[in-house]
MOPAC internal coordinates of N, CA, C and O (Angstrom, degrees):
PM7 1SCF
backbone

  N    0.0000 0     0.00 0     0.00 0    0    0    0
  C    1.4467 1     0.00 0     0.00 0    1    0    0
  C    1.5362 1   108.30 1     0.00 0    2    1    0
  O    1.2310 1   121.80 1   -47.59 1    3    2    1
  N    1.3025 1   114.16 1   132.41 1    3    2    1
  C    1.4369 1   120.18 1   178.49 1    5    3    2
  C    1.7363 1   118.40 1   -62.23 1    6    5    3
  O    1.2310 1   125.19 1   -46.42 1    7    6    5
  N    1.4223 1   107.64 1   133.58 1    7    6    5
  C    1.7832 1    79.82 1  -170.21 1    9    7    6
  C    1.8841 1   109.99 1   -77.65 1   10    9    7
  O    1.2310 1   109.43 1   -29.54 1   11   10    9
  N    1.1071 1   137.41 1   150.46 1   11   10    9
  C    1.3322 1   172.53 1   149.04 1   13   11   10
  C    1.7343 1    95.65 1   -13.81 1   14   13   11
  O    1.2310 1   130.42 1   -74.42 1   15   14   13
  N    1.5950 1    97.51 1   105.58 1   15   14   13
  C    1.6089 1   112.47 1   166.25 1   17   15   14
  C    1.4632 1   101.33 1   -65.49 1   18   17   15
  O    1.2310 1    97.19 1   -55.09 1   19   18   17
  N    1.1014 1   158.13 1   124.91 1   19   18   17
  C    1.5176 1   157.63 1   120.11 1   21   19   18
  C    1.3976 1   112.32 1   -68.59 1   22   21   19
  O    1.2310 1   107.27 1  -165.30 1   23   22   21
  N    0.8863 1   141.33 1    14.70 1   23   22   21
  C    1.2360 1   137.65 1  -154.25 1   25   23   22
  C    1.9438 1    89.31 1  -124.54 1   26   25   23
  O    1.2310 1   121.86 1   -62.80 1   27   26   25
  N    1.7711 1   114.04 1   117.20 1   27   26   25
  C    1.3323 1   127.90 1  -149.24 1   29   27   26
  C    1.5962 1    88.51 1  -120.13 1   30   29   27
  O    1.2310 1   121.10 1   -38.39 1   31   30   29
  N    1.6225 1   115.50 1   141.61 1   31   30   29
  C    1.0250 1   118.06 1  -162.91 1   33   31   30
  C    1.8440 1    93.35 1  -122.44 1   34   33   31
  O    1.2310 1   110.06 1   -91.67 1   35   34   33
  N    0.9176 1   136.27 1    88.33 1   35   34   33
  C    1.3733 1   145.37 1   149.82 1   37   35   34
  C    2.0364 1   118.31 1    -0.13 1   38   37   35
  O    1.2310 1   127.28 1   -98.53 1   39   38   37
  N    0.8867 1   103.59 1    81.47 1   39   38   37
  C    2.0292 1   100.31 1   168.73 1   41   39   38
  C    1.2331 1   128.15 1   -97.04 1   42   41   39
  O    1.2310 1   131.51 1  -165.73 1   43   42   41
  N    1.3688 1    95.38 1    14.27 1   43   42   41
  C    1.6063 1   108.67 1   171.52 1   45   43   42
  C    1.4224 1   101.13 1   -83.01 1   46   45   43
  O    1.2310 1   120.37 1   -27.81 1   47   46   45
  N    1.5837 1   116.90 1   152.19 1   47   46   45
  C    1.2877 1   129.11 1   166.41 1   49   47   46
  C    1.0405 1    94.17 1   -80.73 1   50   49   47
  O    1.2310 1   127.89 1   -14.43 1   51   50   49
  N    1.6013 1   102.41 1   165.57 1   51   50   49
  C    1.8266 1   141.33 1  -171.04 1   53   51   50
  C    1.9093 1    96.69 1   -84.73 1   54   53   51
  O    1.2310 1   122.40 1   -78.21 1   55   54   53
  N    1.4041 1   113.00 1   101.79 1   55   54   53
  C    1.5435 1   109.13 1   163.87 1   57   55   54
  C    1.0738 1   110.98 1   -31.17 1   58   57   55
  O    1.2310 1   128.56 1   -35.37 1   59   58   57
  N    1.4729 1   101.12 1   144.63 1   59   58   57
  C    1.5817 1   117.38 1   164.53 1   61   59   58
  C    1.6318 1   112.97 1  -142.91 1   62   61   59
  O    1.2310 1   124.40 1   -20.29 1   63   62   61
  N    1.0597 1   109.16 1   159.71 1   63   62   61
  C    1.4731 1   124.48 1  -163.34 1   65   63   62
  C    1.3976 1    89.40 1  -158.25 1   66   65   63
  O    1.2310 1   130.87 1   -46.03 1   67   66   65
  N    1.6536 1    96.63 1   133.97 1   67   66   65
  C    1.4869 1   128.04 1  -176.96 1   69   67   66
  C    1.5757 1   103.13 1  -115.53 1   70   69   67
  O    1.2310 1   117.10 1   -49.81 1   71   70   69
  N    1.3905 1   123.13 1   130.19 1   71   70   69
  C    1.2876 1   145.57 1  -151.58 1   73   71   70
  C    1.4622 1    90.00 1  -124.03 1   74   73   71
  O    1.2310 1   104.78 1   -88.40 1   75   74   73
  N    1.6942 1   145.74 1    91.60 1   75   74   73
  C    1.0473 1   129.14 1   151.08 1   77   75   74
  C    1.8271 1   118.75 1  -132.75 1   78   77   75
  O    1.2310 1   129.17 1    16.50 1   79   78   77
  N    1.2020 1    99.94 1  -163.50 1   79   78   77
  C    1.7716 1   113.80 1  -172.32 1   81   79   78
  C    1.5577 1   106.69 1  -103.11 1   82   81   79
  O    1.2310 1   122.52 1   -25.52 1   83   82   81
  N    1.4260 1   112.78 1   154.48 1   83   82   81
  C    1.3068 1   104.47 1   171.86 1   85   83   82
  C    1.5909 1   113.15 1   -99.41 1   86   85   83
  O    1.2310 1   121.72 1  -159.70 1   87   86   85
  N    1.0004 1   114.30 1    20.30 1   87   86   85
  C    1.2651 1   125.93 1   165.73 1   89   87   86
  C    1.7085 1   126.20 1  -119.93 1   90   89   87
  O    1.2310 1   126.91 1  -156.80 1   91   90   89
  N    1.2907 1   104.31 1    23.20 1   91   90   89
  C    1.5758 1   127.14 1   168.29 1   93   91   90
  C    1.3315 1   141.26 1  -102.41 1   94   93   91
  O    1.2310 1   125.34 1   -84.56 1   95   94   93
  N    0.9980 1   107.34 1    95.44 1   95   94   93
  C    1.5721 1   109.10 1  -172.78 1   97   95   94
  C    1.4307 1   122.48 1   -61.03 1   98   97   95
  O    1.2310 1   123.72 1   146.91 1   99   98   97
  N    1.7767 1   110.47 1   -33.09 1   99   98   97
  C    1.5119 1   100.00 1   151.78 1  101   99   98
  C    1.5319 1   112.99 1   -68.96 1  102  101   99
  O    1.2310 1   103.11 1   110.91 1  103  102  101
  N    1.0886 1   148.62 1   -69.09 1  103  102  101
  C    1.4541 1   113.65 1   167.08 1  105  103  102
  C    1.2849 1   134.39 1    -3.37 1  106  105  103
  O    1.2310 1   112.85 1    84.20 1  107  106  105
  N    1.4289 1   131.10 1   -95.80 1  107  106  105
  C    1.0659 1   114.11 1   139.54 1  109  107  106
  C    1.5375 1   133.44 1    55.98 1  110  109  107
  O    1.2310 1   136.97 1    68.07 1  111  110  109
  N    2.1297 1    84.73 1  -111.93 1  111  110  109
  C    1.5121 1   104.21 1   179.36 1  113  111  110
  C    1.4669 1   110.15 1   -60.21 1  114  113  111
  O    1.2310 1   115.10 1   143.60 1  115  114  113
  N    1.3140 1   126.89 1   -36.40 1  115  114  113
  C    1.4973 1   120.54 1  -142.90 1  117  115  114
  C    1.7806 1    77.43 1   -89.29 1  118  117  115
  O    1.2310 1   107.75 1   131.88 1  119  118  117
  N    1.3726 1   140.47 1   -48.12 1  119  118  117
  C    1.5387 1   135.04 1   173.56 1  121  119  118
  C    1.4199 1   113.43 1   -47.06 1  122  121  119
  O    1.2310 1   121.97 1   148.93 1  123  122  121
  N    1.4464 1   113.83 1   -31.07 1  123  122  121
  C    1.3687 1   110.83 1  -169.36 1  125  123  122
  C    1.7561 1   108.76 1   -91.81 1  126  125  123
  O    1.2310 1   118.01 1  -167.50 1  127  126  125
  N    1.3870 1   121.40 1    12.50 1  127  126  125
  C    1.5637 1   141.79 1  -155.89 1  129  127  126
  C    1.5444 1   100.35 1  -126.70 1  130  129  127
  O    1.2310 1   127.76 1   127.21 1  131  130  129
  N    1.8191 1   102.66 1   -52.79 1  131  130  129
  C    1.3722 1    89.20 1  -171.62 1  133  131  130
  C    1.4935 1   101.93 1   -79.04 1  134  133  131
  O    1.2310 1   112.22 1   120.55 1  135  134  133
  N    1.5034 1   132.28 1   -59.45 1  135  134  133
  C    1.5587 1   120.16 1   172.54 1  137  135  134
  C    1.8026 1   109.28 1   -32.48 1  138  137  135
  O    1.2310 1   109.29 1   130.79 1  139  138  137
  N    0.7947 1   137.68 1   -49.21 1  139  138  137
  C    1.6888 1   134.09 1  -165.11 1  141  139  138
  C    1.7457 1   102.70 1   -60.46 1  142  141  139
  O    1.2310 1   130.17 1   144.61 1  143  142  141
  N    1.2972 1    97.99 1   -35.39 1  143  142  141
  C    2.5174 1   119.71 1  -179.00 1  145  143  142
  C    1.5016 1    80.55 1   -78.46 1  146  145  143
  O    1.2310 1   106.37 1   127.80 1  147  146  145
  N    1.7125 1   142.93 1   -52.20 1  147  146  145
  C    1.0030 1   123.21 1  -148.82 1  149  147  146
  C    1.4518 1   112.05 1    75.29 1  150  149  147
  O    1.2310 1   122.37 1  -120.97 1  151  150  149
  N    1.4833 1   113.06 1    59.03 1  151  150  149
  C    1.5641 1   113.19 1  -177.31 1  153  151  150
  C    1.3627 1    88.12 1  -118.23 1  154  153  151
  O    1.2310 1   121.66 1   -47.01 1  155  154  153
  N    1.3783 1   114.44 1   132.99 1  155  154  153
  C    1.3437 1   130.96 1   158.94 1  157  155  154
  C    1.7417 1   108.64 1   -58.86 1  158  157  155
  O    1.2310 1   107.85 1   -59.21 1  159  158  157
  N    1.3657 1   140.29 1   120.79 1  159  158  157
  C    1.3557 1   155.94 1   165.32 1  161  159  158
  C    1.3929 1   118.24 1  -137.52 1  162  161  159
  O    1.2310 1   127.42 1   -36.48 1  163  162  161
  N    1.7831 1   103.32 1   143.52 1  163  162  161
  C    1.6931 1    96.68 1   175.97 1  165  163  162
  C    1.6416 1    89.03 1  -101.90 1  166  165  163
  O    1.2310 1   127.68 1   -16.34 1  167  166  165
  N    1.2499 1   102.82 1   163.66 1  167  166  165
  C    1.7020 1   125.88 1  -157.13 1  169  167  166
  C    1.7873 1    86.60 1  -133.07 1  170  169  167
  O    1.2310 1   135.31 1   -56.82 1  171  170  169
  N    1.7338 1    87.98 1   123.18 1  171  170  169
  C    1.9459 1    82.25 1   170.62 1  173  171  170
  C    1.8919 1    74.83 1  -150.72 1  174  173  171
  O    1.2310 1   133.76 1   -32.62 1  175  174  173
  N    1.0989 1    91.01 1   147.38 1  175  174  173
  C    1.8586 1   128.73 1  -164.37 1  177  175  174
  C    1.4232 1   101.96 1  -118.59 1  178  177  175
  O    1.2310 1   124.26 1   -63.44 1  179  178  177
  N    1.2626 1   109.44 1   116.56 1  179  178  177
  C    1.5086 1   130.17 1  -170.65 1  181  179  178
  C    1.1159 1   118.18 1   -50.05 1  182  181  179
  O    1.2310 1   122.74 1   124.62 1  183  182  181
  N    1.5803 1   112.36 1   -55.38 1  183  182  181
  C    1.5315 1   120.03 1   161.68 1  185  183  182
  C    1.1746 1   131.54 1   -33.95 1  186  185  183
  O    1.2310 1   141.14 1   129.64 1  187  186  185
  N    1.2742 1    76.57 1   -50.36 1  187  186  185
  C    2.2756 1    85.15 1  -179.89 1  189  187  186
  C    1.3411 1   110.05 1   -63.57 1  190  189  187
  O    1.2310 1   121.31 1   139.13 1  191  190  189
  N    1.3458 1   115.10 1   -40.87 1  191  190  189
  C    1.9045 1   117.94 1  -170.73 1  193  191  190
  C    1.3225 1   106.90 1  -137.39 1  194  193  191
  O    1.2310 1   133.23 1   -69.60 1  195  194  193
  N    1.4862 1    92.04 1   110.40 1  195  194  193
  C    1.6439 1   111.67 1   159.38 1  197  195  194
  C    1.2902 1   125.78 1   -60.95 1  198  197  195
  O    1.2310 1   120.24 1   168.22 1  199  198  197
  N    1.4058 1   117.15 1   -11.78 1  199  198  197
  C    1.3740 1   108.87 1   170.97 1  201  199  198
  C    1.5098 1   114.88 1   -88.52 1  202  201  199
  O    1.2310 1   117.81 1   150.07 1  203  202  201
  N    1.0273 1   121.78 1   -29.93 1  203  202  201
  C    1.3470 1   131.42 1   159.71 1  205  203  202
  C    1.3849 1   128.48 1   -52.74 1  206  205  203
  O    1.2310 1   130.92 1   136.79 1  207  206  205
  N    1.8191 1    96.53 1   -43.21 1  207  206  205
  C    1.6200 1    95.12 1   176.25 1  209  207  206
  C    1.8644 1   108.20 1   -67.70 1  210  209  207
  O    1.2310 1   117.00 1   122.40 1  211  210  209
  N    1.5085 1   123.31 1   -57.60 1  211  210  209
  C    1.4539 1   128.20 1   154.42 1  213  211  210
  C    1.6262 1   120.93 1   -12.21 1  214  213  211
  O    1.2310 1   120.22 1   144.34 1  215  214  213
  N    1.3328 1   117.19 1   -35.66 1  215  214  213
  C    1.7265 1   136.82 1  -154.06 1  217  215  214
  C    1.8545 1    82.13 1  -103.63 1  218  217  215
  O    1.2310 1   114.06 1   141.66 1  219  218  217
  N    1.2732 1   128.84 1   -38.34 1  219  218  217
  C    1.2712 1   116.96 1  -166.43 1  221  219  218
  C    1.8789 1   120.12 1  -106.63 1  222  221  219
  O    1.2310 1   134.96 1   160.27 1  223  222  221
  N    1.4875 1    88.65 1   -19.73 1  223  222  221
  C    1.3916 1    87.74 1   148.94 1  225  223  222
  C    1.6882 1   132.80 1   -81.97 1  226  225  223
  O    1.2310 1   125.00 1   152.97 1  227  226  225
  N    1.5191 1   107.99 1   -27.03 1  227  226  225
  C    1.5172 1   114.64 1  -170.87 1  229  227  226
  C    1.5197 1    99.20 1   -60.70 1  230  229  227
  O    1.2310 1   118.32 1   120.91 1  231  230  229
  N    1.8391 1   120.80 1   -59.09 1  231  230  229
  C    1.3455 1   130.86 1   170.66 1  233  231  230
  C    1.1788 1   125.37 1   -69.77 1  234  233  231
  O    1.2310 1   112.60 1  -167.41 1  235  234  233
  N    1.4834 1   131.58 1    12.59 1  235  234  233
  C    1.3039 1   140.61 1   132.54 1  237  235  234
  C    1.4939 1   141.81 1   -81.98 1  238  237  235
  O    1.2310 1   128.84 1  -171.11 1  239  238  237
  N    1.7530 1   100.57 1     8.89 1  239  238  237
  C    1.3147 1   108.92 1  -153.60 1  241  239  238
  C    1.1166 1   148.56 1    57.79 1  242  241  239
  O    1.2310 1   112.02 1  -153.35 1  243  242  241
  N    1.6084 1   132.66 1    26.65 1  243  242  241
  C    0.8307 1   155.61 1   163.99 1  245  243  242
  C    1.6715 1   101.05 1   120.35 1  246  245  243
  O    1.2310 1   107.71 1   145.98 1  247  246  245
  N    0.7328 1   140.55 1   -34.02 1  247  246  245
  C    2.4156 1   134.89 1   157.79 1  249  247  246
  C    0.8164 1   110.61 1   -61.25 1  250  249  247
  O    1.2310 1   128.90 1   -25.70 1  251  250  249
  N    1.6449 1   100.45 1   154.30 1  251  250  249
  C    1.2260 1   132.35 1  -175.87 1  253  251  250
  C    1.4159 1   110.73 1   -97.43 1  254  253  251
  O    1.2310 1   123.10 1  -116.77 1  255  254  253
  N    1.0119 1   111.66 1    63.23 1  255  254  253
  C    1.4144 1   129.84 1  -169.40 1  257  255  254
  C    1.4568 1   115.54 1   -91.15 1  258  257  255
  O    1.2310 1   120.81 1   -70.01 1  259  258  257
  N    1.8837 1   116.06 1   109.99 1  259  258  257
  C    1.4065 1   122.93 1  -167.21 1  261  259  258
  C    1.5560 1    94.67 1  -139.84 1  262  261  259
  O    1.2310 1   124.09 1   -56.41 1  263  262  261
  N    1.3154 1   109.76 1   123.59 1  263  262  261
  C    1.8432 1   104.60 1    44.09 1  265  263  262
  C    1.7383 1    78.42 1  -133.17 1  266  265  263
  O    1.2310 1   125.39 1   -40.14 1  267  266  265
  N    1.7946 1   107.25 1   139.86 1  267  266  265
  C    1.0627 1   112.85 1  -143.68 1  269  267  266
  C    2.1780 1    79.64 1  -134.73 1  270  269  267
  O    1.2310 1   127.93 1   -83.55 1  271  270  269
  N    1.5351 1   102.33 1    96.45 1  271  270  269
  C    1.5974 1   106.38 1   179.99 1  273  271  270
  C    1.3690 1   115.07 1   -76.23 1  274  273  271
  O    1.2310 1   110.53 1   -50.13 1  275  274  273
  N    1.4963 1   135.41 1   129.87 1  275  274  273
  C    1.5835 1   145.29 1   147.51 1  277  275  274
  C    1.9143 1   109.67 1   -69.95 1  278  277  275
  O    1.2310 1   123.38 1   -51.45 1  279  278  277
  N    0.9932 1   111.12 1   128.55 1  279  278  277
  C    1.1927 1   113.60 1   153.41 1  281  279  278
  C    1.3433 1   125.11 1  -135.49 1  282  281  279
  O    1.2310 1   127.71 1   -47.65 1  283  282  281
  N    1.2872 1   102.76 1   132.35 1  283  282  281
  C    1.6709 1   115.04 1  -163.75 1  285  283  282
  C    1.7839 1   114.05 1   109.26 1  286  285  283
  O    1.2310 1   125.99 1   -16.45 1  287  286  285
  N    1.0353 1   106.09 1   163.55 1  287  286  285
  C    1.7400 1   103.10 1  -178.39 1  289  287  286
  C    1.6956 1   116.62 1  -157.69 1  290  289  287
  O    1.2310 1   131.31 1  -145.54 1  291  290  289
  N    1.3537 1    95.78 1    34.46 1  291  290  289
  C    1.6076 1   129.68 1   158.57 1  293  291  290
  C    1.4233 1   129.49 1   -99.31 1  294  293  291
  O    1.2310 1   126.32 1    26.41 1  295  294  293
  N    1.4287 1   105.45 1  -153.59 1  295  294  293
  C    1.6586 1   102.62 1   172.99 1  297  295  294
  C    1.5980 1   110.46 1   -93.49 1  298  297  295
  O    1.2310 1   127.24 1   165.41 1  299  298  297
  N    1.8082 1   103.67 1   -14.59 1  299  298  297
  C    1.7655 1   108.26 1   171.86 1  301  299  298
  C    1.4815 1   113.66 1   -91.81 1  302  301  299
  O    1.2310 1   124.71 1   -62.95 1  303  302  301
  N    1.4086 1   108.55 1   117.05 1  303  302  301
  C    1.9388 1    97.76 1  -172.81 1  305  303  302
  C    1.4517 1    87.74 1  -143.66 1  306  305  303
  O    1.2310 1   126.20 1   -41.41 1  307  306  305
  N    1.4982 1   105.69 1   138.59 1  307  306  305
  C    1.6164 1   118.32 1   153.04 1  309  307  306
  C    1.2449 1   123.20 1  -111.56 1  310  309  307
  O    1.2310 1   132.79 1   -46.26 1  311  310  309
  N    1.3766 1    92.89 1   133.74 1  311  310  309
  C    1.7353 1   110.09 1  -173.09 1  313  311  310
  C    1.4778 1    89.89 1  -103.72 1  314  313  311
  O    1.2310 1   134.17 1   -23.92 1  315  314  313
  N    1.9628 1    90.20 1   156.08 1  315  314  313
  C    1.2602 1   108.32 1  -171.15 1  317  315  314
  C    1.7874 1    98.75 1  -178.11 1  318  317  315
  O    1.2310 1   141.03 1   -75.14 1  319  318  317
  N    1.7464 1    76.80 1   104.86 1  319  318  317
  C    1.8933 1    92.66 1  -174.81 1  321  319  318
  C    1.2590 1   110.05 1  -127.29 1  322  321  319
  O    1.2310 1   129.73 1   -51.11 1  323  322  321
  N    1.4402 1    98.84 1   128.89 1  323  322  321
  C    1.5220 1   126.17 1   156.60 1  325  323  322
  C    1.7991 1    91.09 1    82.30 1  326  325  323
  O    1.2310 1   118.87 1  -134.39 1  327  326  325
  N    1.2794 1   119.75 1    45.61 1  327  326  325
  C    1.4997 1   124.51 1   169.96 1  329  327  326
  C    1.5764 1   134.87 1   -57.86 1  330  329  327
  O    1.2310 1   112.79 1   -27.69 1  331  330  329
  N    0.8271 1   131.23 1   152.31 1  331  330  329
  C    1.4655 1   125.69 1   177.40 1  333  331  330
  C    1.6191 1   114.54 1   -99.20 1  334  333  331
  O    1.2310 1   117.94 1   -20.74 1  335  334  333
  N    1.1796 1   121.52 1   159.26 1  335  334  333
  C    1.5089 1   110.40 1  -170.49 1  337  335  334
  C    1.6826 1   100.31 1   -55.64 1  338  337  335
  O    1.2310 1   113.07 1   113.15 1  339  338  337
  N    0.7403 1   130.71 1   -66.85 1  339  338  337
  C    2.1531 1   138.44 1   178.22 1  341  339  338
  C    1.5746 1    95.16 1     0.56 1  342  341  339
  O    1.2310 1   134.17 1   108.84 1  343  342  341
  N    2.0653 1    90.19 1   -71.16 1  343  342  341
  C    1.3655 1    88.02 1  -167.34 1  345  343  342
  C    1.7078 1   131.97 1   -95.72 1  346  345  343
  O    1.2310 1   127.91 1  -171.02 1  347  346  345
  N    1.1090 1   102.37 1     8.98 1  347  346  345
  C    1.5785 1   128.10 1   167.82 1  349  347  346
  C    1.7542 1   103.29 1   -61.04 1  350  349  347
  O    1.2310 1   126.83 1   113.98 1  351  350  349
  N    1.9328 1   104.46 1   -66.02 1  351  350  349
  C    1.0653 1    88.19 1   173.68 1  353  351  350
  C    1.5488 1   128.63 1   -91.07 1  354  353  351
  O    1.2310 1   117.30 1  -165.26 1  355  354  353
  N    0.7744 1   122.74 1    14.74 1  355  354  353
  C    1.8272 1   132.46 1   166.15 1  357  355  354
  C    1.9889 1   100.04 1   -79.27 1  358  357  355
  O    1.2310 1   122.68 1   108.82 1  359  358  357
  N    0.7958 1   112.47 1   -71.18 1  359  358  357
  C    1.5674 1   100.54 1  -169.35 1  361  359  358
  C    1.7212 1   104.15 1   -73.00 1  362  361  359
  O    1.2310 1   113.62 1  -171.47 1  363  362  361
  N    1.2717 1   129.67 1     8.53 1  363  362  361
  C    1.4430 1   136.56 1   168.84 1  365  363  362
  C    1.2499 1   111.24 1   -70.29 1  366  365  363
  O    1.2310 1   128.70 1   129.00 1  367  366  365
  N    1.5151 1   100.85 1   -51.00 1  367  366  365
  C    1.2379 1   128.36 1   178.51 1  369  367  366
  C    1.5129 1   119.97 1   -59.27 1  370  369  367
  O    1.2310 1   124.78 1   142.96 1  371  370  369
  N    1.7069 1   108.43 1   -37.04 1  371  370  369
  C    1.4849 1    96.96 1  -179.55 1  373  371  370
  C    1.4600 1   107.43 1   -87.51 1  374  373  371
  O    1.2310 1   123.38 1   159.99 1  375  374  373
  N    1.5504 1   111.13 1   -20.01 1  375  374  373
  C    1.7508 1   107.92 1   167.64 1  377  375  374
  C    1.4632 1   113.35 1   -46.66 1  378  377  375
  O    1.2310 1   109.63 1   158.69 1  379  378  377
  N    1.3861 1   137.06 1   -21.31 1  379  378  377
  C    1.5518 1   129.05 1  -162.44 1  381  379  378
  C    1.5734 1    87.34 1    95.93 1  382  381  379
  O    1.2310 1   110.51 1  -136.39 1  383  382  381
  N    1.2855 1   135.45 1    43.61 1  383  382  381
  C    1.6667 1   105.34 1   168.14 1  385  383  382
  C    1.4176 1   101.70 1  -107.74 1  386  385  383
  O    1.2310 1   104.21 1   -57.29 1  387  386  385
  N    1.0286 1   146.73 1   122.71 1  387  386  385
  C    1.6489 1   142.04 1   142.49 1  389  387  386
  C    1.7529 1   111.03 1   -20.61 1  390  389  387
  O    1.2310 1   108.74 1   -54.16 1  391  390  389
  N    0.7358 1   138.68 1   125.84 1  391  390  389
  C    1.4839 1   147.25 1   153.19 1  393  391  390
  C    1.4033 1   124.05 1  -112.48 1  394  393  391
  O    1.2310 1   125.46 1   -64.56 1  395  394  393
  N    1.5514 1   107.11 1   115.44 1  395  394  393
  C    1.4179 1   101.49 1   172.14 1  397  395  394
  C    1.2462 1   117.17 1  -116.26 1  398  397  395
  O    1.2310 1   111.72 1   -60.24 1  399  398  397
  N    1.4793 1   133.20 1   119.76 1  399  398  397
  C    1.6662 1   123.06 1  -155.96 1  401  399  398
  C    1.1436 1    93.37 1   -94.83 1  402  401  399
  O    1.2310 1   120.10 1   180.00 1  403  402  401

């Protein structure tokens, strides 16, 4: 008998959470792109949380730069702020997301 792969291979996409303003129109678009793909994202609004706004300037280099995406929710995360559709869906894509334009 062959011995027993245990070893589990993950097909879930890499969480993502979208960091924007309510006064952003890229916000906005990139919310109004991922609901239209049907991408599951958590949405946290600057206003509401100062720790978030702090979290998006530090990894922006000092701006408040929105709408400013995390993907992943480990110690491996890709950021990706203020994107254009190209590259919205190119690094979507390497998260495991399906995209259908």
């Amino acid at each position: 008998m062959p011995p027993r792969n245990n070893h589990r291979v993950s097909t879930m996409p890499t969480p993502l959470t979208l960091y924007g303003a309510n006064d952003c129109d890229d916000t906005d678009h990139v919310i109004d792109r991922l609901r239209a793909w049907n991408i599951p994202f958590r949405e946290v609004i600057l206003e509401r949380d100062p720790d978030a706004e702090r979290f998006v300037i530090f990894i922006n280099g000092g701006y408040r730069s929105t709408p400013t995406l995390v993907f992943g929710d480990g110690r491996l995360k890709t950021i990706l702020t203020e994107p254009t559709d190209e590259e919205l869906t190119e690094v979507l894509g390497r998260a495991g997301y399906v995209v259908q334009p």
